[in-house]
N, C-alpha and C positions, 0 to 999 in steps of 0.2 A: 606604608600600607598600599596595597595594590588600585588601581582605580577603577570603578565599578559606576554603573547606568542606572542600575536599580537599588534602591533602596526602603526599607522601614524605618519607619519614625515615630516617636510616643511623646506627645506635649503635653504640660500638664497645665491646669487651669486656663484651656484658650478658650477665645473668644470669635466672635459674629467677626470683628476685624484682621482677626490671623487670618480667617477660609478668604476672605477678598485680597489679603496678601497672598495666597498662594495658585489662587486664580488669575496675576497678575507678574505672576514667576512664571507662568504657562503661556501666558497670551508676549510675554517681551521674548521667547522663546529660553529660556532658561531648561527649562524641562517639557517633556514632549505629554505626558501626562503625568497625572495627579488624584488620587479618590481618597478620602476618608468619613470617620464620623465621629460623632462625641462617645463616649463611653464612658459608664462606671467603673474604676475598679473592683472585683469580688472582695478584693480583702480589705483594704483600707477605705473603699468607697467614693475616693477621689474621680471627679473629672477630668477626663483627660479626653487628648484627640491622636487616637489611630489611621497612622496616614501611609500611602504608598504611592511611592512618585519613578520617576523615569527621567534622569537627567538629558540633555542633549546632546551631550560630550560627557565620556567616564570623568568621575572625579574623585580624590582621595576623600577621607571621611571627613580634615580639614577644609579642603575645598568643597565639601558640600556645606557645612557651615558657614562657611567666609560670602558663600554664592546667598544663601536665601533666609541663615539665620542668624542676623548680626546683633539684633536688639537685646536687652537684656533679657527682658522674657523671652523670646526664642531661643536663645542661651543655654536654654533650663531645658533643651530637644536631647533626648535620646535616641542616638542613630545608629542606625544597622543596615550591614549589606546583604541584601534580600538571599538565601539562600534555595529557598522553592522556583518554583516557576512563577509565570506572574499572573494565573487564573489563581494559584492557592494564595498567594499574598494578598491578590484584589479581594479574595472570598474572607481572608481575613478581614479584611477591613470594612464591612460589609454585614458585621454578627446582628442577626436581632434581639437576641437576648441579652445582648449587655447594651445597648444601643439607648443615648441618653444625653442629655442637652435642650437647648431653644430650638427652635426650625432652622437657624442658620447654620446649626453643627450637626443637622441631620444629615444622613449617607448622600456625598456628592462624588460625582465625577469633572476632570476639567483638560481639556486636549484630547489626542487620537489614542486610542487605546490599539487599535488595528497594527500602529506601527513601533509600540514595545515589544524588545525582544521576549523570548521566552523565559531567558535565564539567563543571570550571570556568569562569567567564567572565560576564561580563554579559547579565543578563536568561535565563540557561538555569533552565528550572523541569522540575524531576524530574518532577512530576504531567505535564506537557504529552509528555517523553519517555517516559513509561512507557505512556500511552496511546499514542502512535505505534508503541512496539513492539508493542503489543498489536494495534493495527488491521494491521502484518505479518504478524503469528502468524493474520491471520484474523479477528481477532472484528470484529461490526459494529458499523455505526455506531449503530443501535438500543441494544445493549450499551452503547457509550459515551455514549450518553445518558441510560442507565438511571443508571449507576452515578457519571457523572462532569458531571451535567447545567450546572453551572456553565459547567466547559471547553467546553461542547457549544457553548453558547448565544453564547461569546463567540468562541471559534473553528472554529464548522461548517467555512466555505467552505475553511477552512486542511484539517480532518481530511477535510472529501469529497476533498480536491484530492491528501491523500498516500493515500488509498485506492485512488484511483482510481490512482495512480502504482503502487503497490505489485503489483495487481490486472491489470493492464493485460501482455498477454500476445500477443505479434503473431502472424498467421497462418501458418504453415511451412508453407516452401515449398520441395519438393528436386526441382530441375531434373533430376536422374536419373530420378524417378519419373514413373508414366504421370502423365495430367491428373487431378486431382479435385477438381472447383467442389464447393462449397457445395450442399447440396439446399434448391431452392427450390422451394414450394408455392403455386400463386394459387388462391388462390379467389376466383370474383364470382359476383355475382348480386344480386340487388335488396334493399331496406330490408328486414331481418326476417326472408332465407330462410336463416338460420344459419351464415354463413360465418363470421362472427365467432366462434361460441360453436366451432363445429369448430374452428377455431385456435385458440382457447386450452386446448381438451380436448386434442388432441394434445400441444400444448407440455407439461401438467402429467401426459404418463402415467408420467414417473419423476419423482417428488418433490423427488430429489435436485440433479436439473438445474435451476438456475434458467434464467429467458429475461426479457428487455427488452422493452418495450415503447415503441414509439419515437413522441415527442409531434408532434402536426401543426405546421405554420403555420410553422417556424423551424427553423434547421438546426443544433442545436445536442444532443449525445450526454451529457446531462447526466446524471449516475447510471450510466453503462454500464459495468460493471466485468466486461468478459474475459465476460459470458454469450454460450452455444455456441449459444442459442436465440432470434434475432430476432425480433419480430411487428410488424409494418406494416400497423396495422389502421386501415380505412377509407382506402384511399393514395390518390392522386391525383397526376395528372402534374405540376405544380408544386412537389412538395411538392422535389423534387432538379432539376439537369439529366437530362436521358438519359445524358451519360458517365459522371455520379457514380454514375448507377444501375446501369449495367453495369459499374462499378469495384466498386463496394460486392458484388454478387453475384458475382464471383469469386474465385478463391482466392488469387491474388497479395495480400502483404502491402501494408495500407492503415491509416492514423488517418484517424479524425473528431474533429469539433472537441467540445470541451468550454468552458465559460468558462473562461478562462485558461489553452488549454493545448491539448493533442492526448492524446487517446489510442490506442492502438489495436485495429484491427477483429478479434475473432478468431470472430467467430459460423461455425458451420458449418452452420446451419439456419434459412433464413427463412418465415416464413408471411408471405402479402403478400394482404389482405383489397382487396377494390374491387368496384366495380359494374360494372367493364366489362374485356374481353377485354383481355390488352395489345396485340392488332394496334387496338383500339379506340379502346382512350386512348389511344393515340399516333397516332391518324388521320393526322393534319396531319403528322405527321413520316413517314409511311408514304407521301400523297402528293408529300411534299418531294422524299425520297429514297429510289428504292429498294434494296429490301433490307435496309437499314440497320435494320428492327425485327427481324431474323435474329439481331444481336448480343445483345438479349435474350433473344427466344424460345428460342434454344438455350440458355440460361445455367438456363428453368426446367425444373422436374424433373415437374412436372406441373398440367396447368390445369383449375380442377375448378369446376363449372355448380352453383349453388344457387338451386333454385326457378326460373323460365320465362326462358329467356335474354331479355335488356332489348332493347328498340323501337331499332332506331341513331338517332343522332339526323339532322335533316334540315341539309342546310348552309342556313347564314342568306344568305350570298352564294356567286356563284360561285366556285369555290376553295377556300372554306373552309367545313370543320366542328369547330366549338366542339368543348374536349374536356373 
């Protein structure tokens, strides 16, 4: 039989001296924790004591008996290797409607309940589940670097990847309600005339709100966790197609890619830095087809000129102007 940490247990006829005996398995360090309480059976009406404990070192179902139930009455334990997690086994043992005895078999606990693993099984390690609850509850990943640098080092990509899972919050969308895109802001204008530092002062005038900043050259959403504050600084027409750009700027519900994965888009605010008008950068697509730079320009909320609007550029050949 495999050797296991958690276990259930069902004693029949115990007593006020069994709960002091397994209060005293916990404090010699035998087991890390311990809860049970008296209870009826429904059918035959018997008392008995429903227990759930936490060994200190796995042990076989013989070695759990040899360890804490050696008496004759103990004997008479019926043991199992907990198959739930340990909030469903603790709630097991915990029922108030079967819940029965003296005060001394009423629902106890005995040791750290914080540092039982979650569940039984091969290769589950409590330190790795305790920090994933914790990156749920919020805390970042800085925090679990601070304090759990080990696990950091050796399972980043794992803890970015259920952050970003956890975090990750899609755009609502209710077909009843009127339209409401995203507020988009362009700024251009040329190297140095402050279109950058204006979008990021806007972005930080509430503290509380984080925003993204989205890397060039590659199309990948790495780190974006659900921020409502986009910035698209220094953009350039390559950097997406024109559909994805007009997807990504509306309010219909959309993922981007992550390594290994999607998450999805819930920004409700872009700032989008560039040196040139969007009828500009999109020259070549404005002589393609027209109208078709409509689908953007109405998506933004406003276009704003820093320092001496830019020289257009001249076409290199007939047809075409570089963008």
């Amino acid at each position: 039989m495999s050797r296991v940490r958690l276990w259930s247990f069902t004693l029949f006829e115990p007593t006020v001296a069994d709960r002091a005996h397994f209060v005293a398995c916990v404090e010699r360090g035998d087991l890390t924790y311990l809860c049970g309480q008296g209870e009826l059976c429904p059918d035959s009406g018997r008392l008995h004591f429903q227990g759930f404990l936490c060994l200190a070192q796995p042990r076989t179902l013989v070695g759990v008996k040899r360890l804490m139930f050696v008496s004759p009455h103990l004997k008479t334990v019926h043991l199992c290797a907990c198959k739930g997690t340990r909030e469903e086994n603790r709630n097991y043992c915990k029922k108030v409607d079967s819940a029965a005895g003296e005060d001394g078999l009423l629902f106890f606990e005995s040791g750290d309940y914080g540092v039982v693993p979650e569940r039984n099984g091969q290769g589950v390690r409590s330190d790795l589940f305790a920090v994933g609850r914790a990156i749920e509850g919020g805390t970042s990943l800085e925090a679990v670097a601070s304090s759990n640098p080990d696990l950091y080092i050796k399972f980043y990509r794992g803890l970015e990847s259920i952050q970003a899972r956890f975090r990750s919050r899609p755009r609502v969308w209710d077909p009843a309600a009127p339209y409401s895109p995203p507020t988009v802001r362009w700024f251009y204008g040329s190297s140095g005339s402050g279109k950058s530092r204006e979008a990021f002062t806007q972005a930080l005038l509430d503290p509380d709100i984080p925003y993204y900043t989205k890397s060039s050259g590659n199309k990948w959403w790495d780190g974006y966790l659900s921020e409502s504050i986009v910035i698209l600084d220094d953009f350039r027409a390559d950097w997406f197609t024109f559909s994805y750009l007009i997807r990504l700027l509306d309010c219909y519900p959309m993922s981007v890619e992550v390594k290994g994965g999607m998450v999805s888009m819930c920004a409700t605010t872009f700032y989008i830095t560039c040196p040139l008008r969007p009828e500009v950068l999109f020259a070549s697509l404005v002589a393609r087809e027209e109208g078709r730079i409509l689908q953007l320009t109405r998506r933004i909320t406003e276009i704003r000129l820093f320092g001496l609007e830019p020289e257009p550029a001249a076409p290199l050949a007939d047809g075409f102007v570089p963008l």
